[in-house]
C-alpha positions in Angstrom: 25.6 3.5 17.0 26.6 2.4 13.4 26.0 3.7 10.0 24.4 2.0 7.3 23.2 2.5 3.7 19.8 1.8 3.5 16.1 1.9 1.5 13.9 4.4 2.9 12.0 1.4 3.7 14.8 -0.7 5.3 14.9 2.5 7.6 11.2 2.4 8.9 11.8 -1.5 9.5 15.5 -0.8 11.4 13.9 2.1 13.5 10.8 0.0 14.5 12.6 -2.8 15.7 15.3 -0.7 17.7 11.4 0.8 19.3 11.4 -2.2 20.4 8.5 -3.6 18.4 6.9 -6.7 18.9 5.1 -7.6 15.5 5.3 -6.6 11.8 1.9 -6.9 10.2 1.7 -6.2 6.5 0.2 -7.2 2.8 3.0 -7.2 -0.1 2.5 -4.6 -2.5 4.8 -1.7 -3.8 6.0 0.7 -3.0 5.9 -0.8 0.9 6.8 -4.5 0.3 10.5 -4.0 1.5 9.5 -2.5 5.2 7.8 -5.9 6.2 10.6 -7.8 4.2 13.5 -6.0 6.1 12.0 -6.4 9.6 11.5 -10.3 8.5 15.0 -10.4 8.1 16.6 -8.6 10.6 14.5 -11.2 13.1 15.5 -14.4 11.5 19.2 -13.1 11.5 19.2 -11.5 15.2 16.6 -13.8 16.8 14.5 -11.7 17.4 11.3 -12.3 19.2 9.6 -10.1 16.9 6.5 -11.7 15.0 6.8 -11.9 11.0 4.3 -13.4 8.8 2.5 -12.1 5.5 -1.4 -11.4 6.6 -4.1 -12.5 3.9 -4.4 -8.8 3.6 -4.7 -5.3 4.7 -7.7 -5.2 6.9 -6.4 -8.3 8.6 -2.8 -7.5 9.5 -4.6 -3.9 10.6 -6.9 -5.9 13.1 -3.8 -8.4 13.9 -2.0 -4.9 14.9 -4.4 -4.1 17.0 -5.0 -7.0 18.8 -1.2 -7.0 19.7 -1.6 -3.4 20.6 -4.7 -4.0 23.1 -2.6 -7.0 24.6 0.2 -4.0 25.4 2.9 -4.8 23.0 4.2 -2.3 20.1 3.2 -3.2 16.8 3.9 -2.5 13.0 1.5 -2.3 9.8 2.6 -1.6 6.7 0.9 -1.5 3.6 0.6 0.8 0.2 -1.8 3.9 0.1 -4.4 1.6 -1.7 -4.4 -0.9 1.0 -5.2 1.4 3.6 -8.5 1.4 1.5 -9.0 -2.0 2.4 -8.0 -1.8 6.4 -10.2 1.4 5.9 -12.9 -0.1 8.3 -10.5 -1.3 11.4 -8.0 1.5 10.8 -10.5 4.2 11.4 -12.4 2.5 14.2 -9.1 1.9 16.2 -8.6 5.8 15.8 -11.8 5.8 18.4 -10.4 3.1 20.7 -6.9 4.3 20.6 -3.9 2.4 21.4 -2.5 0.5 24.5 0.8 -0.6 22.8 2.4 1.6 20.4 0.6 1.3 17.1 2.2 2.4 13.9 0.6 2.6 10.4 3.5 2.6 7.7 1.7 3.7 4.4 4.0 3.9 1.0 2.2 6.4 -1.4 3.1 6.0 -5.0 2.9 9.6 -6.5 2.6 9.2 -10.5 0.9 5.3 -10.6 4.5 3.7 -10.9 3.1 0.6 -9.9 -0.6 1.2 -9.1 -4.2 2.2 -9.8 -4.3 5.5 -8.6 -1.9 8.5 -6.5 -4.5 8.9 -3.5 -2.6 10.4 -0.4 -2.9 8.8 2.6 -2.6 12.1 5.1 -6.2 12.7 4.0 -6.3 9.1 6.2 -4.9 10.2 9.3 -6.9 13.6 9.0 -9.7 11.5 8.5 -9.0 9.9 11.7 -7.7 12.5 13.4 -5.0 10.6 14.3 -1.3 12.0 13.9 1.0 12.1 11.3 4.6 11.9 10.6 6.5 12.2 6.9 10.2 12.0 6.7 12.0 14.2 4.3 14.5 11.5 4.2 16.1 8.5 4.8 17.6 9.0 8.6 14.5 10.9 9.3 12.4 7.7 8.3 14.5 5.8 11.0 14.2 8.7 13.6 10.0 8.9 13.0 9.3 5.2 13.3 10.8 5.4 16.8 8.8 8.7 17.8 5.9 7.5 16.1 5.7 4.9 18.8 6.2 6.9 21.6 3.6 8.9 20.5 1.1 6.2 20.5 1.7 4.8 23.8 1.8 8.7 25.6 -1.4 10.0 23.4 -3.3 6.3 23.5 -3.7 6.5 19.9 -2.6 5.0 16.5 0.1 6.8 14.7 0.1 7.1 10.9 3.9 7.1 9.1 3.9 8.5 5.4 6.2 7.7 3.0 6.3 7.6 -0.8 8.3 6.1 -4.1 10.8 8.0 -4.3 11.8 7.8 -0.7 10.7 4.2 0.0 12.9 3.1 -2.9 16.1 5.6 -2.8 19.1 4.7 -0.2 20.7 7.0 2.2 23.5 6.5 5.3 21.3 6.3 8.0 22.4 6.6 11.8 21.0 4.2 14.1 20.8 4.1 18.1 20.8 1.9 21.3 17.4 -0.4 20.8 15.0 -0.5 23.7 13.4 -3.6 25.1 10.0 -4.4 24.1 7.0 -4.0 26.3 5.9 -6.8 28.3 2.3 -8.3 27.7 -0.7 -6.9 29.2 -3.9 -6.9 28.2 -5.4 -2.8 28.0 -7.2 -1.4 31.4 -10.0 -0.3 29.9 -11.6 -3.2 27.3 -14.8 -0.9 27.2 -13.0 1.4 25.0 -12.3 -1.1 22.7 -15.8 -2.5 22.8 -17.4 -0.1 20.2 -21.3 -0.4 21.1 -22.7 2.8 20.7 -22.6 4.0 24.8 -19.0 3.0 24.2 -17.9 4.5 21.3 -19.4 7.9 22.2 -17.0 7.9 25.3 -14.1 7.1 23.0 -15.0 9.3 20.3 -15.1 12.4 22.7 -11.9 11.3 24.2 -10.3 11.5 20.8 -11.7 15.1 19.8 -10.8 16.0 23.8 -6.7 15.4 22.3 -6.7 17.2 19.3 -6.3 21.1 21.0 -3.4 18.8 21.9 -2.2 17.5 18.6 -2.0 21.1 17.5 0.1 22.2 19.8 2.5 19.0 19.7 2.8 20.0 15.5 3.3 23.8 16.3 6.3 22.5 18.5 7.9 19.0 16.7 11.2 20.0 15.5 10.2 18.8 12.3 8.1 21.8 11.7 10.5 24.6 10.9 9.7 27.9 10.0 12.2 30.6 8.8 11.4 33.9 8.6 14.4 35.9 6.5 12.3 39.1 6.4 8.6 40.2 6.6 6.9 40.7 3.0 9.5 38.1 1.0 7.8 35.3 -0.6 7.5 32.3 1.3 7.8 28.3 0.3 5.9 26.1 2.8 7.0 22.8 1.7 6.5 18.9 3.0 8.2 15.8 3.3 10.6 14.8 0.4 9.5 17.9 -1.5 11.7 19.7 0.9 14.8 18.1 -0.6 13.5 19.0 -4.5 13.3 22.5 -2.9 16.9 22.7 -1.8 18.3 21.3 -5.3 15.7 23.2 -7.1 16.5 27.0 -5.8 19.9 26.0 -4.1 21.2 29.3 -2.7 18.5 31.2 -4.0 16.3 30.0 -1.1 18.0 31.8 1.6 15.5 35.1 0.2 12.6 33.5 1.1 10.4 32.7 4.0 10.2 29.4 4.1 8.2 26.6 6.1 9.4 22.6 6.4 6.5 20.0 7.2 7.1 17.2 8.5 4.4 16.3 11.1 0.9 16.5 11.0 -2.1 17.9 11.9 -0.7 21.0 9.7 0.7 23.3 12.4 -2.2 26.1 12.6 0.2 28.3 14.1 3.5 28.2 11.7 1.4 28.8 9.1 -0.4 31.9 10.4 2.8 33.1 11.3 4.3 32.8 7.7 0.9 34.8 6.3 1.5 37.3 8.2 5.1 37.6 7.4 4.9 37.0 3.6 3.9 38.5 0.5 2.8 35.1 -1.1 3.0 31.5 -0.4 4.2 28.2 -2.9 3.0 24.9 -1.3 5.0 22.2 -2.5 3.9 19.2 -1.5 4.3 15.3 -3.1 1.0 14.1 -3.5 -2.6 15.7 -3.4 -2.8 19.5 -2.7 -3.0 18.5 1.2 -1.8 21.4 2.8 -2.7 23.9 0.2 -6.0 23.2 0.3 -6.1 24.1 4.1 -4.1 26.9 3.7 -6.2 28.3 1.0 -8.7 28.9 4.1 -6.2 31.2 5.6 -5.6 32.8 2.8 -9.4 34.1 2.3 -8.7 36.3 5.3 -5.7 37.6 3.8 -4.7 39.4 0.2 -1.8 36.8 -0.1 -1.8 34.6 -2.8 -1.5 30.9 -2.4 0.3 29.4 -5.7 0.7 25.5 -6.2 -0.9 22.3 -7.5 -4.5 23.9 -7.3 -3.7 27.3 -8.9 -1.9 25.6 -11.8 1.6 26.6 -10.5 2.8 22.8 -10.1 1.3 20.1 -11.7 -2.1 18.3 -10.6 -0.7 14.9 -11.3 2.7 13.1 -11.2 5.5 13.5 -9.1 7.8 16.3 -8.6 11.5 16.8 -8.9 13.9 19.3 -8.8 13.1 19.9 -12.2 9.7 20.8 -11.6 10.6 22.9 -9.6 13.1 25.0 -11.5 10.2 25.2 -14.3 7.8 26.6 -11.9 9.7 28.8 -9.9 10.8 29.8 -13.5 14.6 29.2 -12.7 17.0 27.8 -15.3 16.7 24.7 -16.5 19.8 22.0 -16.0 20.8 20.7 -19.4 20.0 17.0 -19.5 22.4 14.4 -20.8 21.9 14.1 -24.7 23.5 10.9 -26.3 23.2 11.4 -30.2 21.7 8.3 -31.8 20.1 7.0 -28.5 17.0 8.2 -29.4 16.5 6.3 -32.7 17.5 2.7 -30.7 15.6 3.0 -27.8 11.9 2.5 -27.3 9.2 2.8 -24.9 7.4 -1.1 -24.6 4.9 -2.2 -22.0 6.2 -4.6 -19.3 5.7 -8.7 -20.2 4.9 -11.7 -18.7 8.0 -13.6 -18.1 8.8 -16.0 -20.8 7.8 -19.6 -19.8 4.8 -18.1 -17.5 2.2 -20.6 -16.7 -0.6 -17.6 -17.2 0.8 -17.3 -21.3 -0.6 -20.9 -21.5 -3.6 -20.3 -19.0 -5.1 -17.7 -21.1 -4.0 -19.6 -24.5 -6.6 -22.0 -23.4 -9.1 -19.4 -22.2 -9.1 -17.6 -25.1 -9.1 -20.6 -27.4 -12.3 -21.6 -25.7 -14.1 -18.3 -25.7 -12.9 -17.5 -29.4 -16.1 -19.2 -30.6 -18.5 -15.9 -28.7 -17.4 -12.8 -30.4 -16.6 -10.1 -28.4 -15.9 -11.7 -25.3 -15.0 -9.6 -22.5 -13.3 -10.8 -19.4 -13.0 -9.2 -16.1 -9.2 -9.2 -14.8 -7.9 -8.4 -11.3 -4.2 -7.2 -9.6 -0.9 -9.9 -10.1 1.2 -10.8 -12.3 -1.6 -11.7 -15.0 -2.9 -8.3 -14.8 -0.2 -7.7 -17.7 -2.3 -9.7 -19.9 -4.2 -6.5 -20.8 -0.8 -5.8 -22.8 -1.1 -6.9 -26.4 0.1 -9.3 -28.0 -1.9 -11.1 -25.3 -5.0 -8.3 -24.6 -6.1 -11.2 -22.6 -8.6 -8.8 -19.7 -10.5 -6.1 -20.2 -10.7 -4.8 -16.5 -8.2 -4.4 -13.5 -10.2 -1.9 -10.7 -9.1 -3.2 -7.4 -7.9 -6.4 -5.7 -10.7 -9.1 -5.5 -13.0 -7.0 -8.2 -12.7 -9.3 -11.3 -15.2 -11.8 -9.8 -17.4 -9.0 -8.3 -17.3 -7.2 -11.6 -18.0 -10.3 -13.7 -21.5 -11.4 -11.7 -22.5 -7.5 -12.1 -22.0 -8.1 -16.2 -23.5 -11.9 -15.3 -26.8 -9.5 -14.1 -27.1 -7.3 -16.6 -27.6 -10.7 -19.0 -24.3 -11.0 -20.9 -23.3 -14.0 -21.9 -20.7 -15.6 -21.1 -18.9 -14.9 -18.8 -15.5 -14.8 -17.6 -13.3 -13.7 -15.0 -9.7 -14.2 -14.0 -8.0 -13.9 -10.6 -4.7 -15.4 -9.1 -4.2 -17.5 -6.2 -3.2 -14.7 -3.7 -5.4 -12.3 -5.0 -8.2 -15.0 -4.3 -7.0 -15.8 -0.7 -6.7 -11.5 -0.4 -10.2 -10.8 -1.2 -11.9 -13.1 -3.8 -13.1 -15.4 -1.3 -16.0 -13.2 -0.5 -17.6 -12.6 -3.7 -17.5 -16.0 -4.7 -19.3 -16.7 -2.3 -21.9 -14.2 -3.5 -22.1 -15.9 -6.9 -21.6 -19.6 -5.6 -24.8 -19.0 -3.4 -26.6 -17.7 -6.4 -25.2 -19.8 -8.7 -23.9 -16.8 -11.0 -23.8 -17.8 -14.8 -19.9 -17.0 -15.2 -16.8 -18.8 -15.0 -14.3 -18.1 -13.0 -10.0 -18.8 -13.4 -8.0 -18.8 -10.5 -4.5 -19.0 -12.1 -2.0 -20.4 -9.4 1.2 -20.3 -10.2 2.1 -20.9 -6.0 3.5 -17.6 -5.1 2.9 -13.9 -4.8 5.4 -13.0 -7.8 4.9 -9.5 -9.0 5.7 -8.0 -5.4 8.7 -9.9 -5.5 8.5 -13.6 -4.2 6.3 -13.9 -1.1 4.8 -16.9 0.3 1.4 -17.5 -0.8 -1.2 -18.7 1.8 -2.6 -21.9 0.1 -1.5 -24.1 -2.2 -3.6 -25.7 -5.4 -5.2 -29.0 -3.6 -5.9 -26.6 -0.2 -7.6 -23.8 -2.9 -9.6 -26.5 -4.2 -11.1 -27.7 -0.7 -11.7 -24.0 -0.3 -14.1 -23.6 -3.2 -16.0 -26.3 -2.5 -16.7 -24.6 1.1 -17.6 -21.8 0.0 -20.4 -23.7 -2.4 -19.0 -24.6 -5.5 -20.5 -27.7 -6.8 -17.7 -30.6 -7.6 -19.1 -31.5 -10.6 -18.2 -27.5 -12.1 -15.1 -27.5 -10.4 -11.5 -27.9 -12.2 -7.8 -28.1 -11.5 -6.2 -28.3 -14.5 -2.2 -28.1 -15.4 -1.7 -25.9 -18.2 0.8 -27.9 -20.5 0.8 -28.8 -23.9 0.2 -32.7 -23.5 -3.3 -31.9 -21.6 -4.2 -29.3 -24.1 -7.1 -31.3 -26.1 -8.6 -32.0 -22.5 -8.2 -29.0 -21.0 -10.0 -27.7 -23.3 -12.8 -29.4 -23.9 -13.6 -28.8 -20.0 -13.0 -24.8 -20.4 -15.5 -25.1 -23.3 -17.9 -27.0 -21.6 -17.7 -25.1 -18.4 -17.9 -21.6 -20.1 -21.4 -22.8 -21.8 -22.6 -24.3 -18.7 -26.0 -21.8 -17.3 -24.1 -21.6 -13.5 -21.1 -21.1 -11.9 -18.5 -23.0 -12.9 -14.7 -22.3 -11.2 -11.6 -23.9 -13.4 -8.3 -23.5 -11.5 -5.0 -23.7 -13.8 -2.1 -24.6 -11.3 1.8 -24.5 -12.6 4.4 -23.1 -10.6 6.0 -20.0 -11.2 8.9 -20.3 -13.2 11.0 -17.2 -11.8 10.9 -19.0 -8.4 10.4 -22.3 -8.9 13.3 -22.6 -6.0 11.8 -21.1 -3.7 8.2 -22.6 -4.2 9.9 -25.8 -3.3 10.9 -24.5 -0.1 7.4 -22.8 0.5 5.7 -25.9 0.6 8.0 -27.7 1.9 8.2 -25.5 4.8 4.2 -24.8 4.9 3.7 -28.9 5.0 5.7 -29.1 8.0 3.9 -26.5 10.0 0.7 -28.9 9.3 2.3 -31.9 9.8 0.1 -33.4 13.0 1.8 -33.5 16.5 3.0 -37.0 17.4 0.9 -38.5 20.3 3.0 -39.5 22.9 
């Protein structure tokens, strides 16, 4: 055993490999990047024969976790709350065929849109699936969940869903760590029928799922993470989850030891602890970080009851946003803490959107975009998830749309149907190889009047530095399989000595009646290093065998 200081994160990595974990499947994006990142580096400094590479994205490293699964060996996939939207389709069909190897899904919720589209929580998932869940209150009990999250999955056949968010993903703790067991040895799954989802099939597996969840019930009423605390029948009761546990203890410090109170921490919501704080309470605050989860089903109990139910529904804690042990004080209407006050500070200090980095290759990409479109007023143009994404931001105000990853070239042949002209979309080179592929595809068969940029700057830089999967010259033998015609396809370097040329073939490309596909390549200048080493490393692994 040692003790360590660690991310939230780095604890869900260290506890899956001491499971004894086989693979670590995962798409970069915050707050989650860091599980997949630890796990890489704890193998390449341990030798560990644990799997680690970046999938193109979410639905693929979900199916790659479940191949490894079926073949019998415990796997990892980790991924924010809005890429579990994209492994969506395999995640809730490998609920039906269950698990032969321990399957984990890490997903890192991001409560108040630090760093994403929307707050969506991800337990609605796993109810969804009726699969269970598990969400630490903390650091050492991230570590400690990862590693029962597993056994669960190989004792109940099923996936297991581990639910973090921000705050806790990104905050460090000492964490306690213990003996790490031996992986499992490969073997494909008994039963491949299971996993063969024609309809006969899948009905099987289906009932065999609803067959385990009197089951999952009664494994929630009983997992010592579910603790209910009954100081005397008719106080008030707080039934609180995950990290909003911790806010709760700051919040009403000793004040909490006169009420009833209820600590979540595994999932389906235990049925029974909860009936048993009704009937021993004269009202019940859900705290909860995230969507009213739990309220909502306790509101259910509560109609055959006179107890009130007070929290994010009722008004009692906010809809939106995160909570802290402020918010708490404020709704519980205790006394507020005086914050720090530093005369002058105010006056100095202001609020300003975050920039591209100076030197970016996408300042001079959209220069030249926007040069060439200057000439059609009120040109609009579709924008997607990266680093360019803060183009929006004046002074560039260089998109006009950001919905999900992949969408900009969807969205711009929707406007391309509805007769606007031109048009123009822009997407970057990980984002493409994520899920841009597809709808290009779409317009390349149709030809689609539009024109799309790919800026490639050679890495995946706003998560932080990952590898991307192809490079500029692979990119380009990409687009022309998917169907776009040579003669409207462009790789141009966006300097200042090409600038006359570069844009005379945006201008020509953006009038051209068809799909036209320009792709601005420059490294990124933030890790220009490490690019270097990327392909360096990436030509190698292509490099032919020698024939002997």
């Amino acid at each position: 055993m040692s003790r360590q200081i660690l991310l939230g994160d780095e604890a869900v990595a260290l506890g899956a490999v001491d499971a004894g974990m086989s693979g670590a499947y995962a798409y970069p994006g915050t707050p989650s990047t860091e599980i997949f990142e630890a796990v890489e580096q704890l193998a390449k400094r341990q030798g560990l024969a644990i799997h680690t590479r970046w999938s193109a994205n979410e639905k693929v490293a979900m199916e790659e976790a479940a191949g490894m699964s079926y073949a019998g060996k415990r796997a990892l996939v980790s991924f924010k709350h809005v890429g579990l939207n994209v492994a969506a389709d395999p995640f809730m069909n490998v609920a039906i065929t269950g698990a032969y190897g321990g399957l984990v899904v890490a997903v890192a919720d991001d409560p108040s849109m630090h760093s994403s589209q929307n707050e969506q929580d991800s337990r609605h998932f796993a109810d969804f699936a009726q699969i269970p869940c598990l969400e630490p209150a903390d650091q050492q009990q991230a570590y400690e969940m990862i590693r029962e999250a597993f056994d669960v999955s190989e004792a109940q056949r099923v996936p297991v869903m581990l639910r973090l968010v921000t705050r806790l993903a990104h905050s460090r703790a000492v964490v306690t760590d213990r003996a790490r067991r031996p992986q499992n040895e490969a073997s494909y799954t008994p039963d491949p029928t299971g996993w063969t989802l024609l309809p006969g099939n899948a009905r099987v597996a289906y009932d065999r799922l609803l067959g385990k969840q009197r089951g999952f019930l009664a494994w929630s009423d009983e997992h010592p993470a579910n603790v209910l605390n009954i100081t005397r029948k008719g106080r008030p009761a707080v039934l609180a989850s995950g990290i909003a546990w911790g806010y709760v203890e700051e919040a009403l410090g000793a004040g909490l030891e006169s009420w009833n109170t209820l600590r979540v921490g595994a999932y389906p919501v235990p049925k029974g602890l909860v009936q048993r704080l009704f009937t021993e309470s004269s009202e019940v605050w859900v705290v909860e970080e995230g969507y009213p989860f739990i309220e909502r089903l306790v509101t259910s109990i509560a109609f055959e009851s006179p107890i009130p139910v007070r929290g994010r529904l009722t008004g009692h804690l906010p809809r939106a946003g995160e909570l802290d042990p402020d918010v708490i004080r404020r709704a519980f209407h205790f006394e507020e803490r005086t914050a720090v006050v530093v005369p002058g500070l105010s006056g100095v200090l202001r609020q300003r959107p975050p920039l591209l980095c100076d030197g970016c290759p996408h300042i001079d990409s959209f220069a030249l975009m926007w040069e060439a479109l200057g000439r059609y007023p009120g040109a609009r143009v579709m924008g997607d998830i990266g680093c360019y994404t803060l183009g929006a931001y004046e002074p560039l105000h260089a998109i006009h749309s950001c919905l999900c990853m992949g969408a900009s070239i969807s969205m711009a042949s929707g406007v391309a149907h509805a007769g606007v002209r031109p048009v123009a979309c822009v997407i970057g080179d990980s984002t493409f190889t994520h899920s841009g592929i597809t709808p290009l595809l779409d317009a390349a068969h149709e030809d689609t009047p539009m024109t799309v940029f790919i800026l490639d700057n050679a890495i995946v830089a706003m998560t932080g530095g990952q590898p991307t999967m192809t490079f500029s010259d692979e990119i380009e033998r990409l687009l022309l399989g998917v169907g776009v015609k040579r003669e409207h396809l462009h790789v141009l370097s966006p300097v200042a000595k090409a600038h006359d040329e570069n844009l005379a073939i945006i201008a020509r490309e953006i009038a051209h009646e068809g799909l036209s596909v320009i792709v601005t390549s420059r490294a990124c200048v933030t890790y220009a290093k490490q690019i270097k080493e990327d392909r360096r490393e990436h030509q190698a692994q292509r490099q032919p065998e020698a024939t002997p």
